[in-house]
N, C-alpha and C positions, 0 to 999 in steps of 0.2 A: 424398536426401529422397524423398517416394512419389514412387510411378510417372507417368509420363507418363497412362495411362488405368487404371483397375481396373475389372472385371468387378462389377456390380450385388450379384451375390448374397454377395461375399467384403467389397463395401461394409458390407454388413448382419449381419455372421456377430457374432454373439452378443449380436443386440438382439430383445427377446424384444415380445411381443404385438402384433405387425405385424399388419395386414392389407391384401392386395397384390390389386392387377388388373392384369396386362398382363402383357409378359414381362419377368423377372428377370434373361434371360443377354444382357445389352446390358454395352458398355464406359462408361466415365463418365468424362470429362472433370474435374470437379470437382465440389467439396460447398459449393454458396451459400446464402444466407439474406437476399441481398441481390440483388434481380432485377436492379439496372444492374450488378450481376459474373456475372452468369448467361451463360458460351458458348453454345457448341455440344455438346451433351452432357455439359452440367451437369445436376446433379440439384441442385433447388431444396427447400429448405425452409420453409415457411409458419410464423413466428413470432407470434405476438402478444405486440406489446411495449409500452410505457407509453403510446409516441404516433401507433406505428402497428400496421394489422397486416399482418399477411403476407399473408394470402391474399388482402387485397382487390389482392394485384399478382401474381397466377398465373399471370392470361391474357398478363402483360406477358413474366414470366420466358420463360413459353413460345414467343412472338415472338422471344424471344433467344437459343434455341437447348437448351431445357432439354428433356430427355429425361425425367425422373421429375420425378413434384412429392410429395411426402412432408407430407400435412395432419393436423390434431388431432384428435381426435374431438369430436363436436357440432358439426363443419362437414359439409354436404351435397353432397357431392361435386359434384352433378350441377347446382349452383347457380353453379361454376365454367364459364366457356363457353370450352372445349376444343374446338375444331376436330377436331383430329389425331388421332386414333383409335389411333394407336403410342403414345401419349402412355402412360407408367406411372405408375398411383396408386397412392399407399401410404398407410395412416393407421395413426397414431400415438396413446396415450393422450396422451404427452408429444413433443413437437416439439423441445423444447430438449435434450433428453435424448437423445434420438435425432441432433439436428445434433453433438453432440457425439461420440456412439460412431459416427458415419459419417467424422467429421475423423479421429479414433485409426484405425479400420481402413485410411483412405485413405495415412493416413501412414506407415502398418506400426507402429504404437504405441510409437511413438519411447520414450516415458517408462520402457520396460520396458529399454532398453540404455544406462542411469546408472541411479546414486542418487540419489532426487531429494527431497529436504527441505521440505515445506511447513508457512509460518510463517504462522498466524491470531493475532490479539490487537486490539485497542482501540491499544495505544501498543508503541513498540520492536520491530515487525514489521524495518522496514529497517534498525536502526541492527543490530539482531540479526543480519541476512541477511550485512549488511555486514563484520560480524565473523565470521559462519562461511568467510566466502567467503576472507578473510583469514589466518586458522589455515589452513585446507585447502590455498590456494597454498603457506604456508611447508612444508607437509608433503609436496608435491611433487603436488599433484592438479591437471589442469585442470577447472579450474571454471567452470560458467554463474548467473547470475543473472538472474529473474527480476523487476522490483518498479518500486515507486512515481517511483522516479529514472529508470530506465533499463535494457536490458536488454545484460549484460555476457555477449561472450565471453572468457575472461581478460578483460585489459586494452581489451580491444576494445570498443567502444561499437557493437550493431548498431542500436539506434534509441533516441530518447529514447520516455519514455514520456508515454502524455496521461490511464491508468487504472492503478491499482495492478496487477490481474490482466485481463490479454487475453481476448478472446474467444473460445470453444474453436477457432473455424478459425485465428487467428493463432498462439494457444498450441501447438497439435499442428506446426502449421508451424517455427515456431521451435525446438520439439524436435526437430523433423526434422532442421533447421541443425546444432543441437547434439550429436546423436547421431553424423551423420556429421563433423561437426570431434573427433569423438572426445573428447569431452567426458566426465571421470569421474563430477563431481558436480552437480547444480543444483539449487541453494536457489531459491525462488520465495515471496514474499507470495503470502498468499492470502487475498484480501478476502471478507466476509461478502456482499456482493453477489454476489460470482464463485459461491458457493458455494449461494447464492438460487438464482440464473437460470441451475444448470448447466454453468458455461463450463467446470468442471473434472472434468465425470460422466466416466469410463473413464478418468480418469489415475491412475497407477501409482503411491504416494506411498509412500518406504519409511521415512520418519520423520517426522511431526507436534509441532509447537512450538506452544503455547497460550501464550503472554507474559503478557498479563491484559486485564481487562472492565468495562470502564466505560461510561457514558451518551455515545454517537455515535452517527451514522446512522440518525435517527429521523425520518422524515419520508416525506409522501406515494410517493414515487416511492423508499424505502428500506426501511426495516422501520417497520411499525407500533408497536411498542412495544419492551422492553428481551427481555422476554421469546424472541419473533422473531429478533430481533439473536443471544443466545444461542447458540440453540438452531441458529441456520444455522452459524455457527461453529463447532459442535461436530461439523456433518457431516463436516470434514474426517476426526479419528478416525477415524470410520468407512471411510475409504478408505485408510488406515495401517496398517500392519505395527507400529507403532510410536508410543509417542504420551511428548512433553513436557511438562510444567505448572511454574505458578511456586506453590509450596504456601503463598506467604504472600496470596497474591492471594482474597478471599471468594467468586469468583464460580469461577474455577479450580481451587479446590481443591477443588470438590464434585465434581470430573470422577470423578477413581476410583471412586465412589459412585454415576455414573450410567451410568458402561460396566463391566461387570462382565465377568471373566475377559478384559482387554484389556492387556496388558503396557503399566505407565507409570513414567516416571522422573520424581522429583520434585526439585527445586532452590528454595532460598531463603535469607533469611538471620534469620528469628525462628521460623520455627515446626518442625516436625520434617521432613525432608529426606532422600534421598538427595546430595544435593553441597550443601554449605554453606559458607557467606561467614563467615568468622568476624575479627574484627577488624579489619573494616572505617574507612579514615582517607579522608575526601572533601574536598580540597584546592578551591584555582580553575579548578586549570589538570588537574586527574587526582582519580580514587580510585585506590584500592589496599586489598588484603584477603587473606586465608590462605583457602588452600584446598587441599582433599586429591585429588591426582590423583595415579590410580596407585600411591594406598596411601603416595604422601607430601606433607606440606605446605607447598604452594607458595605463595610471596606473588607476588600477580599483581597491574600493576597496569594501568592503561586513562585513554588520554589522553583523554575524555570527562566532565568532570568532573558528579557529581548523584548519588545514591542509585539512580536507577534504570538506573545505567549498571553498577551492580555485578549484576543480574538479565539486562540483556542477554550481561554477561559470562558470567555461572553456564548460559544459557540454551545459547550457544554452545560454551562448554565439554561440556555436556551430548553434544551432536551431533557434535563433531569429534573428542571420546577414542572416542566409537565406532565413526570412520570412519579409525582408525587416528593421529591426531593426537599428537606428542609432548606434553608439560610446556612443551621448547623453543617449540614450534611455539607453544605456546596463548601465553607469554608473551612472546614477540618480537613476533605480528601485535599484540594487544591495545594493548602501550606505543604503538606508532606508528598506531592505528589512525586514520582520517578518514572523515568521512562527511559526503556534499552535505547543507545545509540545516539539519542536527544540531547545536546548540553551536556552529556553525561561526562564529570568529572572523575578521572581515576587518580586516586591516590599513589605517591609513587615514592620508592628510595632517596633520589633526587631531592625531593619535598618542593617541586615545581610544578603550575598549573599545566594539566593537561586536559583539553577538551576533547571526545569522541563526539561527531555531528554527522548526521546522516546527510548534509547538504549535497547534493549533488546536481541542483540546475544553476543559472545566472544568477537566481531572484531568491533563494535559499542562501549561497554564498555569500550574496551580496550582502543580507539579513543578518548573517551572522557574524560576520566579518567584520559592519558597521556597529552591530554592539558588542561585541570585543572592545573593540578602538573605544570607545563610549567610555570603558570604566580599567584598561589596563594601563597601569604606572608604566612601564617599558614597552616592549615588544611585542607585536602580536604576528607571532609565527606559523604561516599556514603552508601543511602539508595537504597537497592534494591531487588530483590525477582525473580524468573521465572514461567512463565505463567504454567498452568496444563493442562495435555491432548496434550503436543509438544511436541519437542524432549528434551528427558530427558537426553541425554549425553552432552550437554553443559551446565548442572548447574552445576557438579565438577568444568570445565574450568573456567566459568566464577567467581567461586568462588576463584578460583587461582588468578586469573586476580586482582579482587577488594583486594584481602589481597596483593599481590603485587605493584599495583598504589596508592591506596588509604589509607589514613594517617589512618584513622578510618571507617569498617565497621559496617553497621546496616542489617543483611540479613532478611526480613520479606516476607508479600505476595505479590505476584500479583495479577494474576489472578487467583486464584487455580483451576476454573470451578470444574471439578467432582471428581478433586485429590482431598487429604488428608495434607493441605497446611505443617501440621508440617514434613510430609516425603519428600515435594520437597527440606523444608527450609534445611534439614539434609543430603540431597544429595547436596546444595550448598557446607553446610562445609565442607562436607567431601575434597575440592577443596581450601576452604581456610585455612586449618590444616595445606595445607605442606608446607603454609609460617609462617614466624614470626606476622603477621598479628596481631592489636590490633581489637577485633570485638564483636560481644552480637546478640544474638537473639531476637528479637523482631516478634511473628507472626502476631500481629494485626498493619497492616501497619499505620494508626492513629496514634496510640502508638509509633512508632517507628521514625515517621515524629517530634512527639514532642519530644522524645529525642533529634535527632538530630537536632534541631532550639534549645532545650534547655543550650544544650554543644557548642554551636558554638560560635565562637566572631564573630568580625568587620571584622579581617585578614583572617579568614576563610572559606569554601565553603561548602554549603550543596549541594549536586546531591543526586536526586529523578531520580533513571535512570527506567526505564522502561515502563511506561505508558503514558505518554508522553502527547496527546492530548486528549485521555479518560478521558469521563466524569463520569464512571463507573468501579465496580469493582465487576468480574462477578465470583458467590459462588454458585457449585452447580445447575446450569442453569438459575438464577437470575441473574439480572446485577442491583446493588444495584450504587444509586448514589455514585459517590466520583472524585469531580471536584478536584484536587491539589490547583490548585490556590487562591481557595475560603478555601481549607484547611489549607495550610499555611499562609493565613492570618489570620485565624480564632485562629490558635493554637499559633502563635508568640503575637498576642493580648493577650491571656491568661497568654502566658509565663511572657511576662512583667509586665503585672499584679498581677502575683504570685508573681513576684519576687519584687514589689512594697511593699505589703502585708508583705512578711518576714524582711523588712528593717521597718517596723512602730516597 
């Protein structure tokens, strides 16, 4: 991984509109942005972030052993009270941009010794990742993953995750990991925030995946409007050698239109295409569809059952015929493929369908909602809730949404974080009022999980949509354990039991 110390000025080698006081040829311990990680010949960088800012902790960094402090422009240097006269200033237009290319130089720019795949979109970032990472081992690659679940080497789990995309000094770190475990390939989400606040400026991306673009992440402390949102996820292209789109998607498919002379590969399944799903059949338990790889047509199919599980397929396809992937390879991982939180069926005491779905915007819901209903004999039972502290105008929608697809609602929590969980739950209804909707309030999601396994039969569906692969449920700035999986087994055991009990 980098070195033990680097030399200041090899810190800085291809970050351009610096300007520096003090001396340059000092060794440097590390690149923080966090003054209580600040050594002994750290160099610190001054952030301004949602809640805090940087520079009001310079004088503390420098207490802790920081050698360089690196500030923004329209700060006053001399407004910082610096003792230490060796101390090196450097200022920056951009701080965040710069803690980034000082992490890549420090690290020796890991991203540049693999292939490294980065997926943007609104919906099918991981289930996507998860499948390319899948084809790629059956073709004999070691692969890293970066994403929302977890960050894999192979089969190795080195941490779970608490952000879809890390922060540029964790991220160039963990390249580092994976560069020297000789890693050939790594897929990483790449969220529109990451891509906002810089975490990914100097990384080396040799193919870009655009999935599709819908209404998320619309709030104070995210992007201001749809627009925003956009347009930050389109910066990835611009760091790409290489760029994916889904051509049936409205907001993706103007891509080739607004990067010109930029090599793109397009996939879908209604409109005109580079790689095309044709004869597509979407079962309960799988889809399945013909497709031309290698100049012949292959019926693939993918144990993920829904429509949009035939675009994450096309999407992964896309990336792994280029990175040498057979026909074999794509259709061996795809039949067996799994994924945390995704579709994920848990088996239960009950012996009733239970779904875990990480859906959590309108157009996710709606997705999955509508194929449920497609292939369930009874009921399709949706527990769900919206996160607190996000955008707050898609809990009416979605509440519309679930009282129009779904046979019976259970609306309770999510996440509430620092909300007031009964005021999010009541801006749901207010969305499922203006159907005929059969529905109940439930706040305490437990509670609400047991109703719905209580009420359910053989022929019916429960969906748990929104948390998906979370092993927690975060109140208040806690994140209090709550694995689903271990929960609905735990509460269908009880049920059965209860209901043993009232037959003696």
């Amino acid at each position: 991984m980098g070195k033990e110390t680097m030399n200041l000025k090899e810190i800085l080698i291809g970050i351009p509109d610096l300007k520096a006081k003090g001396n340059l040829d000092i060794d440097i311990t590390s690149v923080e942005s966090d003054y209580r990680e600040v050594k002994e010949g750290s160099i610190f960088v001054a952030i301004k972030g949602y809640e805090y800012d940087g520079h009001d902790f310079i004088e503390k960094a420098v207490e802790n052993g920081a050698k360089v402090i690196i500030f923004e422009e329209g700060y006053d240097y001399k407004r910082f009270k610096i003792k230490d006269k060796e101390i090196t200033l450097i200022m920056a237009p951009n701080t965040r941009k710069v803690l980034a290319r000082c992490e890549c130089n420090f690290y020796g720019n890991p991203s540049k010794k693999f292939k490294l795949i980065g997926i943007t979109g609104t919906k099918g970032k991981t289930t996507t990742s998860f499948m390319i990472k899948s084809i790629l081992e059956k073709a004999g690659k070691k692969v890293g993953l970066i994403g929302t679940i977890a960050t894999y080497i192979g089969d190795k789990i080195i941490e779970e995750s608490s952000i879809t995309t890390p922060d540029s000094m964790k991220l160039q770190k963990i390249f580092a990991q994976m560069a020297e475990e000789k890693v050939d390939v790594v897929v990483m989400e790449v969220s529109s925030q990451s891509l906002k606040l810089d975490r990914v400026e100097g990384t080396d991306f040799d193919i870009g995946v655009f999935t599709n673009f819908s209404q998320d992440h619309i709030s104070p402390k995210e992007h201001p409007d749809l627009k925003d949102y956009f347009e930050k996820k389109l910066k990835l292209f611009e760091m790409c050698k290489y760029g994916i789109i889904n051509a049936d998607d409205l907001y993706t498919a103007k891509i080739p239109d607004l990067i010109k002379n930029y090599p793109i590969e397009t996939y879908g399944i209604d409109n005109y295409c580079n790689l095309s799903a044709k004869d597509v059949t979407v079962t309960n338990t799988y889809v399945d569809f013909k497709v031309k790889i290698k100049d012949r047509n292959e019926r693939v199919k993918t144990s993920i059952p829904g429509r949009f599980s035939v675009y994450n397929s096309l999407a992964a396809i896309c990336v792994t015929r280029m990175l040498g992937a057979t026909p074999e390879n794509i259709k061996e991982a795809l039949e067996n493929i799994k994924v945390p939180g995704r579709s994920e069926m848990v088996e239960n005491k009950k012996d009733i369908p239970v779904m875990i779905d990480y859906a959590h915007s309108p157009e996710s819901l709606e997705s999955i909602l509508k194929t449920l209903c497609s292939y369930t004999k009874g009921r399709v039972i949706c527990v769900f809730g919206c996160g607190g502290d996000r955008d707050s105008s898609k809990r009416a929608i979605m509440g519309e949404i679930a009282g129009r697809c779904a046979d019976y609602t259970i609306i309770t929590s999510d996440n509430p974080r620092t909300e007031d969980p009964e005021k999010i739950i009541n801006q749901i209804e207010e969305g499922i009022k203006k159907t005929k909707a059969n529905y109940e309030c439930i706040v305490n999601r437990k509670d609400a999980i047991k109703k719905a396994i209580k009420m359910a039969s053989n022929n019916d569906i429960v969906l748990l949509a929104g948390k998906g692969h979370e092993k927690y449920q975060e109140i208040n700035k806690v994140k209090n354990p709550f694995d689903e999986r271990k929960i609905v087994k735990e509460l269908a055991k009880e049920v059965v039991e209860e209901a043993k009990k009232r037959k003696k």
